[in-house]
gemmi code that builds the backbone of each chain (N, CA, C; Angstrom):
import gemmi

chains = {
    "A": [
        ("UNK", (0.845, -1.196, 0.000), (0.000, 0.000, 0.000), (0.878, 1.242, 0.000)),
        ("UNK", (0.653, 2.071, -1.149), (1.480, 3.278, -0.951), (0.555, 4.919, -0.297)),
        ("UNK", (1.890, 5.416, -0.056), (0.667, 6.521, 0.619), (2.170, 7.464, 0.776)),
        ("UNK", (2.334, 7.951, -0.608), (3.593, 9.204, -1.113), (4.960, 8.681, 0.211)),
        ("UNK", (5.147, 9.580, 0.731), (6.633, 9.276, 1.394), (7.022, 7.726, 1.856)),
        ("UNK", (6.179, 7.235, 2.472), (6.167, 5.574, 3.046), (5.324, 4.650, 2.603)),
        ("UNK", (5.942, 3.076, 2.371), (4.812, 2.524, 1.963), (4.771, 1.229, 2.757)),
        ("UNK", (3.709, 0.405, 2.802), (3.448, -0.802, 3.978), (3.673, -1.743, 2.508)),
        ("UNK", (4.631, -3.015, 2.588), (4.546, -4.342, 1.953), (3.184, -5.087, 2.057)),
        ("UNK", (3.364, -5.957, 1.553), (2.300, -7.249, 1.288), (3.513, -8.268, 2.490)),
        ("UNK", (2.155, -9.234, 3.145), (2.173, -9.643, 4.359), (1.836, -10.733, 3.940)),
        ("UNK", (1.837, -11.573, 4.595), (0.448, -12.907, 4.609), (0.322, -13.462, 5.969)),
        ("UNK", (-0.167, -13.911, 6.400), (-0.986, -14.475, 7.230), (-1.401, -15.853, 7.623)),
        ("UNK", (-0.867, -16.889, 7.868), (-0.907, -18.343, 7.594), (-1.070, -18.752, 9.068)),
        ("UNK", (-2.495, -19.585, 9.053), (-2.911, -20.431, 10.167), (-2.732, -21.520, 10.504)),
        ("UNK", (-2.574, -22.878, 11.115), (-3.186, -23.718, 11.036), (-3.957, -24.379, 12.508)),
        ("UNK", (-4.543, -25.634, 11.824), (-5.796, -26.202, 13.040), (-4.784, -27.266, 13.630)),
        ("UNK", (-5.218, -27.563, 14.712), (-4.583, -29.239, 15.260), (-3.527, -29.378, 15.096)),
        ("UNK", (-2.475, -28.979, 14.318), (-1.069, -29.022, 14.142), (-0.515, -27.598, 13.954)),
        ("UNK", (1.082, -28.292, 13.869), (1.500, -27.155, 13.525), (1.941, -27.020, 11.765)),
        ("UNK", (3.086, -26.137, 11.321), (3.509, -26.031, 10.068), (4.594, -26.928, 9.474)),
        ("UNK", (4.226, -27.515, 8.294), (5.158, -29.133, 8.085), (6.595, -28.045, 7.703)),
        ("UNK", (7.598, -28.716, 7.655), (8.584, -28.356, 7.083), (8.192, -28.265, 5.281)),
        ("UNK", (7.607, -28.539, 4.428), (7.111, -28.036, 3.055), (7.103, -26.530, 3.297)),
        ("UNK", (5.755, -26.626, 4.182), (4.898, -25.601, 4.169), (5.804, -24.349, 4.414)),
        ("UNK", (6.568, -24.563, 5.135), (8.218, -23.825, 6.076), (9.276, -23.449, 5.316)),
        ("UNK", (9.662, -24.355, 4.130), (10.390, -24.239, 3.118), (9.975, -23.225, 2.559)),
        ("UNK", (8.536, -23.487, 1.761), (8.082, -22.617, 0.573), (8.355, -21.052, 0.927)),
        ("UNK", (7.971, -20.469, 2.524), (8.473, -19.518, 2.763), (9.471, -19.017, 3.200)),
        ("UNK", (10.362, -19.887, 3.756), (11.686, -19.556, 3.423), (12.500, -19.198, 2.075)),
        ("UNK", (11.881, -20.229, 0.545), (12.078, -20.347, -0.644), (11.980, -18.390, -1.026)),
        ("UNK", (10.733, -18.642, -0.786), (10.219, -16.689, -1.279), (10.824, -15.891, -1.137)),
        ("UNK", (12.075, -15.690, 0.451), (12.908, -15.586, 1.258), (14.430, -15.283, 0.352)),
        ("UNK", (14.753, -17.002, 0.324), (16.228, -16.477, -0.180), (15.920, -16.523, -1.309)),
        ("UNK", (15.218, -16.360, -2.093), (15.268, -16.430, -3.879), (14.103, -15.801, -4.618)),
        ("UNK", (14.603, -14.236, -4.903), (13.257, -13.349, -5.264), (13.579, -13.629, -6.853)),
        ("UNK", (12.642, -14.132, -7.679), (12.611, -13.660, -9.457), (11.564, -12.688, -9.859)),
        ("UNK", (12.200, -11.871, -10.249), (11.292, -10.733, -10.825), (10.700, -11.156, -12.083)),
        ("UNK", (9.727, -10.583, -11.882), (8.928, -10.926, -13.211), (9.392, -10.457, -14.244)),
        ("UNK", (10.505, -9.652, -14.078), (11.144, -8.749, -15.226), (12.468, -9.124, -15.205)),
        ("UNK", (12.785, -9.802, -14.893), (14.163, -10.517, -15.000), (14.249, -10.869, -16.325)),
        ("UNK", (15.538, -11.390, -17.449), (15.751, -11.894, -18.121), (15.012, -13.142, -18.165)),
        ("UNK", (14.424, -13.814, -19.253), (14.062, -15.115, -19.366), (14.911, -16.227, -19.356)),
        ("UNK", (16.243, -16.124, -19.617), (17.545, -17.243, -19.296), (17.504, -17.112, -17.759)),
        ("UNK", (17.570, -15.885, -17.181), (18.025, -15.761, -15.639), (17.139, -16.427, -14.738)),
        ("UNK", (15.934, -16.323, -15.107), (14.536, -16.610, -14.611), (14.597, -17.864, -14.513)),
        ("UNK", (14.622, -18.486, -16.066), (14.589, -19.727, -15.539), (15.533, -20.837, -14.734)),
        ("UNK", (16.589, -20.155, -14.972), (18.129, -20.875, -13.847), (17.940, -20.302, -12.230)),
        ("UNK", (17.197, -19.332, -12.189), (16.763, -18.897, -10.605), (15.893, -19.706, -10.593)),
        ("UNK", (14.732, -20.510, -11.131), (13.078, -21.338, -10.751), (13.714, -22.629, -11.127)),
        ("UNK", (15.220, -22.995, -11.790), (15.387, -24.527, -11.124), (16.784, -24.496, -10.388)),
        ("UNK", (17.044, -23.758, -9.885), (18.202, -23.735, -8.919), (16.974, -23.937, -7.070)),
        ("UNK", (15.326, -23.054, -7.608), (14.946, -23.089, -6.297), (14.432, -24.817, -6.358)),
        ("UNK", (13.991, -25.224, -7.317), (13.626, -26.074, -7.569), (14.435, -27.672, -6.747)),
        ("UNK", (15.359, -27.030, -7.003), (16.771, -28.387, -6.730), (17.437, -28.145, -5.422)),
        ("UNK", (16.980, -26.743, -4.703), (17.475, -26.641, -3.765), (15.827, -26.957, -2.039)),
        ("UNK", (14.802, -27.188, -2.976), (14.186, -27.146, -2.442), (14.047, -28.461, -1.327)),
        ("UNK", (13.815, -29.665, -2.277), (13.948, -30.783, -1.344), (14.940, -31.403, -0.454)),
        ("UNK", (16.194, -30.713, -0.662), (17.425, -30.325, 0.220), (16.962, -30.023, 1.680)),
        ("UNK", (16.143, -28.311, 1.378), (15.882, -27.963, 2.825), (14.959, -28.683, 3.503)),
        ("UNK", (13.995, -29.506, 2.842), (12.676, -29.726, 3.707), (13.475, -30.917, 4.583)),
        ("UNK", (14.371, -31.673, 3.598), (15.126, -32.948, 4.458), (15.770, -32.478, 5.419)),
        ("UNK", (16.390, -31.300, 5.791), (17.378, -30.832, 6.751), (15.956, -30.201, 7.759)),
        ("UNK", (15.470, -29.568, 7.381), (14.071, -29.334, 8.001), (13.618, -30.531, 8.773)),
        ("UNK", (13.357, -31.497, 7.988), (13.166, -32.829, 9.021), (13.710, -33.906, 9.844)),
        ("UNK", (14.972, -33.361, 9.170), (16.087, -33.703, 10.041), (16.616, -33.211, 11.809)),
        ("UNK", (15.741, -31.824, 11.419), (16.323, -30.870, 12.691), (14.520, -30.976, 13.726)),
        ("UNK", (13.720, -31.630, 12.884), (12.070, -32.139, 13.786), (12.538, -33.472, 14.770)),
        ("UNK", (13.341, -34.241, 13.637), (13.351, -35.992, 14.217), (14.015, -35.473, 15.645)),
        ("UNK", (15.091, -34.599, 15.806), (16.063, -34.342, 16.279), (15.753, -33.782, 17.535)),
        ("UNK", (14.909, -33.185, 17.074), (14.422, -32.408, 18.574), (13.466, -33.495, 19.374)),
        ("UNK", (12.879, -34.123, 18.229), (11.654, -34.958, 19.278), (12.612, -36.185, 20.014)),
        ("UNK", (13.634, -36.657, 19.311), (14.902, -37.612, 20.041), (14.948, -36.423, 21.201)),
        ("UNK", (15.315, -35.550, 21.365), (15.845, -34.637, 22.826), (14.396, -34.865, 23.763)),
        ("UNK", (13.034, -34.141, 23.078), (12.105, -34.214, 23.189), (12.041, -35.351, 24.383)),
        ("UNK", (11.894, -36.334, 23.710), (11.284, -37.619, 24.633), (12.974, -38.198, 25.330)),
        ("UNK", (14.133, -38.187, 25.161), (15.064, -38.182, 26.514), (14.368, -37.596, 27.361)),
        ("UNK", (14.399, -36.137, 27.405), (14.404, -35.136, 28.819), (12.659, -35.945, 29.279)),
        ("UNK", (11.805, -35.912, 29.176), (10.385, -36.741, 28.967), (10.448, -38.230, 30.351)),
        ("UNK", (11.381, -38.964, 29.185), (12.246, -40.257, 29.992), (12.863, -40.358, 30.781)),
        ("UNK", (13.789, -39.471, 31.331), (14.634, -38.829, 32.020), (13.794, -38.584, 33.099)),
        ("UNK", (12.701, -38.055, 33.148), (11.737, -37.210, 34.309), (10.862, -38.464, 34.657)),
        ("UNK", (10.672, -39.390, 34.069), (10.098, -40.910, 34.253), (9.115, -41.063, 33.473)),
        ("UNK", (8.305, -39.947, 32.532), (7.233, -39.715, 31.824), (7.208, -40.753, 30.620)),
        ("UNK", (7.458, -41.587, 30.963), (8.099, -43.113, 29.605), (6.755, -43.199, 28.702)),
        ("UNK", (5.707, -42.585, 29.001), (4.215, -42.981, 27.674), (4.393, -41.476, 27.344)),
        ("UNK", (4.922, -40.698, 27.678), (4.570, -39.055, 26.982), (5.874, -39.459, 25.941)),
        ("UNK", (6.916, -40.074, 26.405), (8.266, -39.865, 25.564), (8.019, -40.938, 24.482)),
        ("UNK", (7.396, -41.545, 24.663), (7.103, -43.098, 23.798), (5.797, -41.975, 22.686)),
        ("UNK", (4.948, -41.555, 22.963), (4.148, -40.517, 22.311), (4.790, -39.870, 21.611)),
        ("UNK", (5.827, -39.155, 21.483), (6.508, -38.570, 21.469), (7.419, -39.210, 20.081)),
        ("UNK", (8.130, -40.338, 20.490), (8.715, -40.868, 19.546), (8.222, -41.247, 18.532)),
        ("UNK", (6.823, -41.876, 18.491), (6.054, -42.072, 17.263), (5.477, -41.065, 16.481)),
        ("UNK", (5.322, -40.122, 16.971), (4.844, -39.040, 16.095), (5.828, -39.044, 14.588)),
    ],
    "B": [
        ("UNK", (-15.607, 0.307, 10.581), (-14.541, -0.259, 9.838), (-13.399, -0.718, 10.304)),
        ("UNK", (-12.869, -2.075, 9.980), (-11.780, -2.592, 10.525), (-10.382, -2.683, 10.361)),
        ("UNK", (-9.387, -2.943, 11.194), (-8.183, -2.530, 11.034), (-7.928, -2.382, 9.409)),
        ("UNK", (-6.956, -1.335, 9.120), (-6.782, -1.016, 7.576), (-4.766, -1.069, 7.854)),
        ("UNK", (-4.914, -1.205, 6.253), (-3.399, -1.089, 6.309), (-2.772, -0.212, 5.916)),
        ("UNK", (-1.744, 0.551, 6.989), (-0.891, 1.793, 6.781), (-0.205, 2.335, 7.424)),
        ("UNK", (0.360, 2.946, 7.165), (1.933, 3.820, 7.614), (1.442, 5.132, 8.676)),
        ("UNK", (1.385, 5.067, 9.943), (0.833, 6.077, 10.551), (1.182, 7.152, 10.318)),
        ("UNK", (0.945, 8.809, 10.303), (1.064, 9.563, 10.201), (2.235, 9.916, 11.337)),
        ("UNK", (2.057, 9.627, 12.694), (2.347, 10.322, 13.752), (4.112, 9.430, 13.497)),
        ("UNK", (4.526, 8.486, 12.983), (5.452, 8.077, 12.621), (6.611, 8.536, 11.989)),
        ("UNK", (5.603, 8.913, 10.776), (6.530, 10.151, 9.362), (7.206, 11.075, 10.290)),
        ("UNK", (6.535, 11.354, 11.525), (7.392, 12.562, 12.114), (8.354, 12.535, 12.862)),
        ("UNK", (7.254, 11.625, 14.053), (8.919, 10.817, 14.521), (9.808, 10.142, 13.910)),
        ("UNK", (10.108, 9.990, 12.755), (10.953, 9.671, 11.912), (11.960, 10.736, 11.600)),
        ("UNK", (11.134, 11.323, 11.248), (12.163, 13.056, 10.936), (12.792, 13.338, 12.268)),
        ("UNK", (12.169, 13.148, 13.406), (12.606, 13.330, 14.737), (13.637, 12.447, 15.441)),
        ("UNK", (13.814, 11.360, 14.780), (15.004, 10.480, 14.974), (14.463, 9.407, 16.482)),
        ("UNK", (13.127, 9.326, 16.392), (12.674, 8.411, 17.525), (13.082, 7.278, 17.541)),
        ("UNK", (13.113, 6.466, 16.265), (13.375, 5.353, 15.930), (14.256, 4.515, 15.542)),
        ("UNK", (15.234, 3.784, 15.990), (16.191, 2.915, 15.181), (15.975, 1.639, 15.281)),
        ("UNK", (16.329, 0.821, 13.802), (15.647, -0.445, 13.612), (16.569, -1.194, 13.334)),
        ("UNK", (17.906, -0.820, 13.668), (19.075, -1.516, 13.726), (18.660, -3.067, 14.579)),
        ("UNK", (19.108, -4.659, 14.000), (19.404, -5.059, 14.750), (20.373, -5.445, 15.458)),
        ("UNK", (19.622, -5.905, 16.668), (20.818, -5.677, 17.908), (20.453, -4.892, 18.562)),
        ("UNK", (21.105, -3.538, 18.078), (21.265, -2.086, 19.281), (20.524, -1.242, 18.859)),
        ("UNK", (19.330, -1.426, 18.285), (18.044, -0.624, 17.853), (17.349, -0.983, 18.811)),
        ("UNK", (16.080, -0.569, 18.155), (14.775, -0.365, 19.664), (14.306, -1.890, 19.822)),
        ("UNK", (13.143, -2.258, 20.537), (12.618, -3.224, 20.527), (10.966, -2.668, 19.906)),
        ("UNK", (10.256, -3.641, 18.806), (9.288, -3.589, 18.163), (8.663, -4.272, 18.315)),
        ("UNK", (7.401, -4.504, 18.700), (6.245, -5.173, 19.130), (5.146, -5.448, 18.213)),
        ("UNK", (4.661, -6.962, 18.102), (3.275, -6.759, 17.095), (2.246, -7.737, 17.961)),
        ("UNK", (1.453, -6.047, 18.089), (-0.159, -6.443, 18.867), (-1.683, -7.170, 17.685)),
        ("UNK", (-1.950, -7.812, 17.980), (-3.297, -8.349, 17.261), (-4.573, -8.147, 17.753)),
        ("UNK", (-5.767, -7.543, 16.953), (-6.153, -6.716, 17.208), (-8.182, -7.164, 16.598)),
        ("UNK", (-9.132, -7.573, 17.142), (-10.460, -8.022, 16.604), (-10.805, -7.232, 15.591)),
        ("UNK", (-11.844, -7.585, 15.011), (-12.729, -6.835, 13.893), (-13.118, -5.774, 14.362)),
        ("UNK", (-13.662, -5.452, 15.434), (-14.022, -4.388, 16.267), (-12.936, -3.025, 16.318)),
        ("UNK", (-12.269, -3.395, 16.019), (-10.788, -2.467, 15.841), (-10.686, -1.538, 14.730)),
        ("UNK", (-10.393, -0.282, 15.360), (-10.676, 0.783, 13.987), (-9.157, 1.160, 13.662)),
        ("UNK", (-7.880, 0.480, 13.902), (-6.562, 0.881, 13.764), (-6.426, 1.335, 12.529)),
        ("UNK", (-5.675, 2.665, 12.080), (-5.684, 2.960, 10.811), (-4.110, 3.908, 10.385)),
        ("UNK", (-4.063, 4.893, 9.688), (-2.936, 6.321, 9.833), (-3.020, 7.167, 10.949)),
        ("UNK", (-4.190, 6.813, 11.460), (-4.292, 7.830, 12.987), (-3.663, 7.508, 13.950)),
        ("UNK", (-3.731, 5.743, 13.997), (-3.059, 5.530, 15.351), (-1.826, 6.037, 15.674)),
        ("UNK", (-1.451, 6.337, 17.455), (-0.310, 6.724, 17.557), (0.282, 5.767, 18.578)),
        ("UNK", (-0.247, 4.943, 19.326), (0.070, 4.074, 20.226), (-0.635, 2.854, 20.551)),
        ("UNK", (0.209, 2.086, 20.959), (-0.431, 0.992, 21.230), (-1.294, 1.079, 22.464)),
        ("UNK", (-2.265, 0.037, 22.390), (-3.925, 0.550, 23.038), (-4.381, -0.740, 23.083)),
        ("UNK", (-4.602, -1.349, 24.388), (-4.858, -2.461, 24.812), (-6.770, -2.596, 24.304)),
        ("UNK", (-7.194, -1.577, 23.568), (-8.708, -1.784, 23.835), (-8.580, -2.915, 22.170)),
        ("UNK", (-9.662, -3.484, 22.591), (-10.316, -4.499, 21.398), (-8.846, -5.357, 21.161)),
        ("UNK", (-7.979, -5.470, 21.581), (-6.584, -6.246, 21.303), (-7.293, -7.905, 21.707)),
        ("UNK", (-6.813, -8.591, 20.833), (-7.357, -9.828, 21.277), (-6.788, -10.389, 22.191)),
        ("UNK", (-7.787, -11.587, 22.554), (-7.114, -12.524, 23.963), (-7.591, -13.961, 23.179)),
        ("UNK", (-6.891, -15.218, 24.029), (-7.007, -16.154, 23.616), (-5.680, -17.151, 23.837)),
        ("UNK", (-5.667, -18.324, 24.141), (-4.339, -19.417, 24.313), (-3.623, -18.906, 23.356)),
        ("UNK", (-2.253, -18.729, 24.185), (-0.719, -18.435, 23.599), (-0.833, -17.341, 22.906)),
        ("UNK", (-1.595, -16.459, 23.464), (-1.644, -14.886, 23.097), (-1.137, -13.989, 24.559)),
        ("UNK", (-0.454, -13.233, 24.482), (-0.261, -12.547, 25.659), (-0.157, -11.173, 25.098)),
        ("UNK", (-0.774, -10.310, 25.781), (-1.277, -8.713, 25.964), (-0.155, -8.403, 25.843)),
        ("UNK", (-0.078, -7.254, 24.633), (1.306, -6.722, 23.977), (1.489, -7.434, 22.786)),
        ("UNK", (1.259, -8.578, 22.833), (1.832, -9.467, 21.210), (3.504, -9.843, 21.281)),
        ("UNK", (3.874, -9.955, 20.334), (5.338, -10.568, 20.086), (6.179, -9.550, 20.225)),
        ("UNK", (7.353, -9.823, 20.342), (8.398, -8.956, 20.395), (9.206, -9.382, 18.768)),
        ("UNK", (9.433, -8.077, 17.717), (9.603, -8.667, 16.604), (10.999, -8.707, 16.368)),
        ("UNK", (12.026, -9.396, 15.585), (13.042, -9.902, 15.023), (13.982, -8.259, 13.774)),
        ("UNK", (14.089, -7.433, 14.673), (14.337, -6.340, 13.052), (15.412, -6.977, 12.549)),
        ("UNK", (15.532, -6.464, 10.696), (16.175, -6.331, 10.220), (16.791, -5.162, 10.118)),
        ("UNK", (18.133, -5.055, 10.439), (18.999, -3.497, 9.900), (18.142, -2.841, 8.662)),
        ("UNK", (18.297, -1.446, 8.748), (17.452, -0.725, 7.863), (18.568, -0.653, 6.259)),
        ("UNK", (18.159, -0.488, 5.645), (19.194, -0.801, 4.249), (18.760, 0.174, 3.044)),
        ("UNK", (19.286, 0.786, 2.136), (19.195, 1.507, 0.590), (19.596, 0.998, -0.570)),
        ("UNK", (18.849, -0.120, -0.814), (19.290, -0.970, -2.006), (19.253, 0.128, -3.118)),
        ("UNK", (18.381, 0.666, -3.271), (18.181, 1.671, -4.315), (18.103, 2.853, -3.859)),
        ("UNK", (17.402, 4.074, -4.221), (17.062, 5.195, -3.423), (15.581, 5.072, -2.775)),
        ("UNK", (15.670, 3.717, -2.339), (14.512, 3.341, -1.631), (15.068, 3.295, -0.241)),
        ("UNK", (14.272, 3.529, 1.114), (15.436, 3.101, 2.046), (14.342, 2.177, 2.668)),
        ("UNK", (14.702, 0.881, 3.081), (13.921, -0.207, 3.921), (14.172, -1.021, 5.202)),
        ("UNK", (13.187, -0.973, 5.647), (13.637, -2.225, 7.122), (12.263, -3.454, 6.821)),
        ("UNK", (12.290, -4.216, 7.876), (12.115, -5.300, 7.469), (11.950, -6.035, 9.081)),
        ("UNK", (11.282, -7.482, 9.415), (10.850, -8.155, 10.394), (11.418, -9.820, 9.813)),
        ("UNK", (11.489, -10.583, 11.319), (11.429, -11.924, 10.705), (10.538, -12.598, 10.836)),
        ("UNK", (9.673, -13.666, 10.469), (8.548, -13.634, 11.026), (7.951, -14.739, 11.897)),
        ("UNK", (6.746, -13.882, 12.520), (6.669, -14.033, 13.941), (5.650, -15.083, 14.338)),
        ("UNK", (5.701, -15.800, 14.740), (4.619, -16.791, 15.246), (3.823, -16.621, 16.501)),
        ("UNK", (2.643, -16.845, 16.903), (1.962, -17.011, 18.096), (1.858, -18.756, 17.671)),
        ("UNK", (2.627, -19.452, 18.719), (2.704, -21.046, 18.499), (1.392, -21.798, 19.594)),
        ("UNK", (1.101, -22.594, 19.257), (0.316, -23.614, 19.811), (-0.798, -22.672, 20.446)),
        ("UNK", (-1.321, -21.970, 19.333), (-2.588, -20.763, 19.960), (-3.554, -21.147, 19.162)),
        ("UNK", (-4.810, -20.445, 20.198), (-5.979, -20.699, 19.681), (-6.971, -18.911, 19.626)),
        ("UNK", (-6.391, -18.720, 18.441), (-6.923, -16.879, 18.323), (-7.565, -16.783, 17.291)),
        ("UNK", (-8.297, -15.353, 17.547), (-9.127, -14.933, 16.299), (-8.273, -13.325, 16.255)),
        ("UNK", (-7.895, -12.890, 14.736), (-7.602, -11.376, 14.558), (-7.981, -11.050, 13.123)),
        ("UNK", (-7.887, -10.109, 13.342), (-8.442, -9.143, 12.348), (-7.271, -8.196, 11.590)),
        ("UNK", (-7.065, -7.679, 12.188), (-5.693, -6.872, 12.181), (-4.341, -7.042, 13.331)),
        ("UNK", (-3.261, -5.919, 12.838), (-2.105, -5.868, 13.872), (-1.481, -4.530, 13.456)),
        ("UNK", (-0.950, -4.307, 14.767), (-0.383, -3.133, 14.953), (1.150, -3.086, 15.193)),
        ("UNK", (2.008, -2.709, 14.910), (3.517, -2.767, 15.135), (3.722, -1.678, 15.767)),
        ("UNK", (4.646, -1.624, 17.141), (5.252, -0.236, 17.907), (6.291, -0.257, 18.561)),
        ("UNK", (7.060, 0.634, 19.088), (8.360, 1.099, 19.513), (7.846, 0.518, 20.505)),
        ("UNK", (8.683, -0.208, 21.407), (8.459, -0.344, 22.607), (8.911, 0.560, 24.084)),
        ("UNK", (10.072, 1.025, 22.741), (10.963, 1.579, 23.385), (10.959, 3.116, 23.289)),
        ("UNK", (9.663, 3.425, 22.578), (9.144, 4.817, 22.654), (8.149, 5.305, 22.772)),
        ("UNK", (8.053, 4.647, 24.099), (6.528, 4.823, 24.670), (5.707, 4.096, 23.822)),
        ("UNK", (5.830, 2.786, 23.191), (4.813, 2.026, 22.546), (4.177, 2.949, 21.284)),
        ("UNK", (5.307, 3.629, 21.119), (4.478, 4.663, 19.715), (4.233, 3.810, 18.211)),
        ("UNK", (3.133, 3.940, 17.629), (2.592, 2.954, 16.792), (3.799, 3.324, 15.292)),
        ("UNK", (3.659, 2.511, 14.420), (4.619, 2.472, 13.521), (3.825, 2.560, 12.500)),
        ("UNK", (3.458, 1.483, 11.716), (2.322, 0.794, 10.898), (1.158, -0.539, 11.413)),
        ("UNK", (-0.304, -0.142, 10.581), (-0.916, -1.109, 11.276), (-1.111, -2.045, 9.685)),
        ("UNK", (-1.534, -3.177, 10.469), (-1.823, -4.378, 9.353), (-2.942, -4.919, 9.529)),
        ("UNK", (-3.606, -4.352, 7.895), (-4.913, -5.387, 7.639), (-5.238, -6.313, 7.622)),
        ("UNK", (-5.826, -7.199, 8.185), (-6.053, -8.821, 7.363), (-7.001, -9.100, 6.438)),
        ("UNK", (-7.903, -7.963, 6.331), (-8.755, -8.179, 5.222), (-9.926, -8.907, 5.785)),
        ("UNK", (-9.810, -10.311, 6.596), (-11.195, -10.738, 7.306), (-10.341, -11.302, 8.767)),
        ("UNK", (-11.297, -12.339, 9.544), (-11.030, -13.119, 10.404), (-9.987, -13.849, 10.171)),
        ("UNK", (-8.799, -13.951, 10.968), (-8.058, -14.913, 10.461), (-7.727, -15.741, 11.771)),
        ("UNK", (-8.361, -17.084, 11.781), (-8.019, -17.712, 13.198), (-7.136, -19.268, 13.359)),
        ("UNK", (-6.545, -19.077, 14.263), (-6.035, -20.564, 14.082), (-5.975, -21.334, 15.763)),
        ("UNK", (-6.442, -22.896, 15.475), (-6.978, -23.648, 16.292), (-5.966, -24.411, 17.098)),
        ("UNK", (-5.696, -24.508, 18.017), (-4.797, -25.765, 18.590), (-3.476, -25.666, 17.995)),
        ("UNK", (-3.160, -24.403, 17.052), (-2.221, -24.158, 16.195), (-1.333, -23.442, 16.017)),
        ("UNK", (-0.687, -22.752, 14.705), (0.085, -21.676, 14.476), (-0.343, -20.879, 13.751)),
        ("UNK", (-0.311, -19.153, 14.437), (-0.882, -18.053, 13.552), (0.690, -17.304, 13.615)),
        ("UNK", (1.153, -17.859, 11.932), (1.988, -16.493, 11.813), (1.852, -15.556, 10.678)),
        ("UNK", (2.562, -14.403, 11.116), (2.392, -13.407, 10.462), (3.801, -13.681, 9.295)),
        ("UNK", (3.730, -13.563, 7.807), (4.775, -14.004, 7.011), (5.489, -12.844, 6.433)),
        ("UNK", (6.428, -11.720, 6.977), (7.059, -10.321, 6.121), (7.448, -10.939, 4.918)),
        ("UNK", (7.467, -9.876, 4.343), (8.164, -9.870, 2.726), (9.527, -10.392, 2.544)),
        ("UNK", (9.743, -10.244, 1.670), (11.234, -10.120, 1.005), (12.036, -8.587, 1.359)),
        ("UNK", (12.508, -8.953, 2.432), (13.838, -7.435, 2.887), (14.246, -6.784, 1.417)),
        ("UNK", (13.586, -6.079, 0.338), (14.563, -5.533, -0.818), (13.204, -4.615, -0.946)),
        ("UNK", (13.914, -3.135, -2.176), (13.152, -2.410, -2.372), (11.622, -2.158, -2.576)),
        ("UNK", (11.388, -3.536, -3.443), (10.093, -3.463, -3.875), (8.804, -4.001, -2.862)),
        ("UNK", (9.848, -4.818, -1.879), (8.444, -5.717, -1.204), (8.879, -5.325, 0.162)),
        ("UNK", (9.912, -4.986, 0.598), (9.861, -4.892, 2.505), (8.631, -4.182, 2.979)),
        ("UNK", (8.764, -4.205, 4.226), (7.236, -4.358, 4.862), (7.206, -3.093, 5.120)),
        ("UNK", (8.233, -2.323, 5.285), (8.393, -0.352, 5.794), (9.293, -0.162, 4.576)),
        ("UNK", (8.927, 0.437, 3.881), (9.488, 1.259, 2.811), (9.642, 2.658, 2.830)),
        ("UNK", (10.542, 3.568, 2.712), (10.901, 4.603, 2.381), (11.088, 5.225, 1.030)),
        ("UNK", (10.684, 6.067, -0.064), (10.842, 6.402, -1.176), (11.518, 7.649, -1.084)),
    ],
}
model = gemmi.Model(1)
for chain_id, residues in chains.items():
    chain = gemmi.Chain(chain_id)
    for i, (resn, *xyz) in enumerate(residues, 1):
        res = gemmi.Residue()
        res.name, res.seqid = resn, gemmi.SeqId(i, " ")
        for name, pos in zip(("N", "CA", "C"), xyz):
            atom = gemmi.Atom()
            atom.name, atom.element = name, gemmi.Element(name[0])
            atom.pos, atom.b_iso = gemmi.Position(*pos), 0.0
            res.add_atom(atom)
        chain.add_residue(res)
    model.add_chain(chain)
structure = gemmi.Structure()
structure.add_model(model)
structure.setup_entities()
């Protein structure tokens, strides 16, 4: 929104129910993040920026789920640790 | 009419007035309040204002404390920028949000539309900033 000297960006707003946000969902906006293509970019450039995000994408979601498994392993120790052995066992199957 | 989106007036000035730094690190601290349908936040606001601010699990009065980005002049644009912010494992309804100095007397910055209800259950409501560069950061300067 412009309004002469200052202007407010575009935002978004993302909910969810019963869970939380998958690592996809986490990526894609991170993706938007490190890799802007202008619509006015060169058409060679454009398209080596939309498969560089392309190839770099399923990279992050694995390290993304790499750093979920990881926490829920800490997760259910400290859990186990405290004697809570069905919250940490909960825990692990997720 | 409900929260709208824009660049407060009372801002532009304290801007000129040097109220504000959005350095991170050793800049101010910036706050984002969420705010019901009932909420008339607009260019007028000048402070943050606990009335009609929502309540609800994993919401706490005041809102988040936000993430700045250093302010930057890619072009002869000058911009700052947020990282973005989650209310985790909440169960809220908003409408709008308000961003403010915390550190200057809660003086309002810009408010944010949502356009309708936006609620999330047992869940995550975050707010997603732009791309930190001329065309899309979330505070722009021309």
């Amino acid at each position: 929104m412009s309004e002469g000297f200052g202007s407010v960006g575009s935002f978004l707003v993302k909910t969810t129910n019963n869970r939380g946000f998958s690592p996809e969902e986490i990526t894609e906006d991170l993706l938007t993040k490190l890799i802007f293509i202008s619509t006015e970019s060169h058409p060679a450039i454009r398209d080596q920026a939309i498969a560089f995000k392309d190839q770099i994408r399923p990279v992050i979601v694995h390290y993304m789920k790499q750093v979920v498994r990881s926490d829920r392993t800490t997760l259910a120790a400290q859990l186990s640790k405290q004697g809570h052995h069905d919250m940490a066992e909960i825990i692990r199957r997720l | 009419m409900p929260v709208t989106t824009a660049f407060c007036t009372s801002f532009k000035r304290q801007l000129l007035q040097g109220q504000h730094n959005f350095t991170n690190g050793t800049g101010n601290t910036f706050k984002i309040a969420l705010y019901t349908s009932t909420s008339t936040l607009d260019a007028t606001a000048t402070a943050y204002t606990a009335t009609n601010e929502i309540t609800g699990t994993g919401y706490t009065a005041g809102g988040n404390t936000l993430v700045n980005v250093t302010p930057t002049s890619p072009t002869t644009t000058a911009i700052t920028d947020f990282a973005d912010t989650t209310w985790a494992s909440s169960t809220i309804t908003a409408n709008g949000a308000l961003i403010y100095n915390a550190n200057a007397t809660n003086a309002a910055t810009i408010t944010l539309g949502f356009g309708s209800d936006r609620s999330s259950s047992n869940g995550d409501f975050t707010i997603v900033f732009p791309l930190a560069d001329a065309t899309n950061a979330i505070i722009r300067i021309a």
